[in-house]
N, C-alpha and C positions, 0 to 999 in steps of 0.2 A: 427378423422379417419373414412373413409366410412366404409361398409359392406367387409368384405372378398371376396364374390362374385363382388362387384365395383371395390374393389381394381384387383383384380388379371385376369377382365372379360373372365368367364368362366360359364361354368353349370358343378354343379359337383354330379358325380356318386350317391353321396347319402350323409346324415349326418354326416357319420364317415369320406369320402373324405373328407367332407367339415373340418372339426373337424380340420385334422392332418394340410392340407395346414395351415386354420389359426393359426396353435399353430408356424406352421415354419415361416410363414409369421409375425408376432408378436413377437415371439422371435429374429429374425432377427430388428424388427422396435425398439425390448427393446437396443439391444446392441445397435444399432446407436445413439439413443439417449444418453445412458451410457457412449459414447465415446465422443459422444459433450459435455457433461457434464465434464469429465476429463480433456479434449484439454488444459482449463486452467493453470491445476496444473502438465502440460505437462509429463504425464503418459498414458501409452496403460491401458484395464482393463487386459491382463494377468498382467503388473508389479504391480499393483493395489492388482490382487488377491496374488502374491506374498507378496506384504509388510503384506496385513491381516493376512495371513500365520504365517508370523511370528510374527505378534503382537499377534495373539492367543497363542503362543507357548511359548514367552517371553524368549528366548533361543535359542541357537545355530540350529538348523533344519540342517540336511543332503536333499543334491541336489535331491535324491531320496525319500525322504520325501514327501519335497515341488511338485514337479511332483504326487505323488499318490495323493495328496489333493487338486491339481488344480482344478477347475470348466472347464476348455479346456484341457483336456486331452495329446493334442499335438503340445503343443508350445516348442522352441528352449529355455530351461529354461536357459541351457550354457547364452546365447547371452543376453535372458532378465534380468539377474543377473549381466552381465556387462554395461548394461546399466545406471540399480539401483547403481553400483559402483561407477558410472561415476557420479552421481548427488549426492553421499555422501548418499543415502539410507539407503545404508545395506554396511555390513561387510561382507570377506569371508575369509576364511580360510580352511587348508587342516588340515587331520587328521594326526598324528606325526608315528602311526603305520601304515598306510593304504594311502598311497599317494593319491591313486584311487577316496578315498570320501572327499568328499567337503563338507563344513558346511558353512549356513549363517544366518545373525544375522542382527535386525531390529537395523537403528541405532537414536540416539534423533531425529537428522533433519529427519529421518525417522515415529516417532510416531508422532511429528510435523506435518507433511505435514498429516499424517492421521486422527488427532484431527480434523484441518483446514477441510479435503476434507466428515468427516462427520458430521460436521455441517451446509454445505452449501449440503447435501446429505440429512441431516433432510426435509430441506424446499424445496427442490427440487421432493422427492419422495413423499411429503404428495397431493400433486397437481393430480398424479396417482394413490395413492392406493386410496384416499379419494372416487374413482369411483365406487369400491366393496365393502362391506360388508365382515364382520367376516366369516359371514360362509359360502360368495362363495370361501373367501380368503380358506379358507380349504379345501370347495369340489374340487376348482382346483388343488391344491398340493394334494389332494388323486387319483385324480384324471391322473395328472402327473406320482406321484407315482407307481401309477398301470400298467401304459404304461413303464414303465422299468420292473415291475418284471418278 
């Protein structure tokens, strides 16, 4: 991949302009690639981040759970939970006192399909990260970090 300035031809304002384009433009260039990487194992990365959801949780999860612990804030989580339905993923079910709340549950073919998509995930991201070092790997996540607080 070229320069930020090549890619996007421009002159920018100063180093922090520079900074922010490249974080958008690179974030943007990670997801694509993330999404060609899935195509296969015919998943978007929100249902993606859904299944890990609940493979960390090992347990029933509430539809408003899953939503506060997304990485995309505002995806149709209804629609992308019927999809995972549709492909035997996950499990859902409602609450017996509470109609309202929805619970959903990783299912085998579910931990399956996630064993499979992080092993071929191992050798795929060692090709990227191998390009930085330990401690840029951290100055950038503090770095990150700080641009939220």
């Amino acid at each position: 991949m070229a320069k930020i300035d090549d890619e996007v031809k421009t002159k920018f304002m100063n180093d922090k302009h520079r900074f922010i384009t490249n974080l958008i433009f690179t974030s943007n260039w990670f997801q694509k690639q993330f999404e060609e990487f899935l195509k296969p194992f015919h998943l978007s990365s929100q249902q993606f981040n859904i299944l890990r959801i609940l493979r960390g949780n090992g347990d029933w999860v509430t539809m408003n759970d899953i939503k506060s612990l997304m990485i995309d804030k505002f995806p149709n989580t209804t629609r992308l939970s019927d999809k995972l339905l549709e492909k035997e993923l996950i499990e859902r079910r409602r609450s017996d006192s509470d109609r309202r709340i929805v619970y959903l549950k990783i299912t085998e073919k579910g931990m399956n399909l996630l064993t499979e998509i992080d092993e071929a995930d191992n050798q795929e991201h060692l090709n990227i990260i191998e390009k930085i070092t330990e401690e840029e790997a951290k100055m950038f996540s503090d770095v990150l970090d700080k641009l939220r607080e």
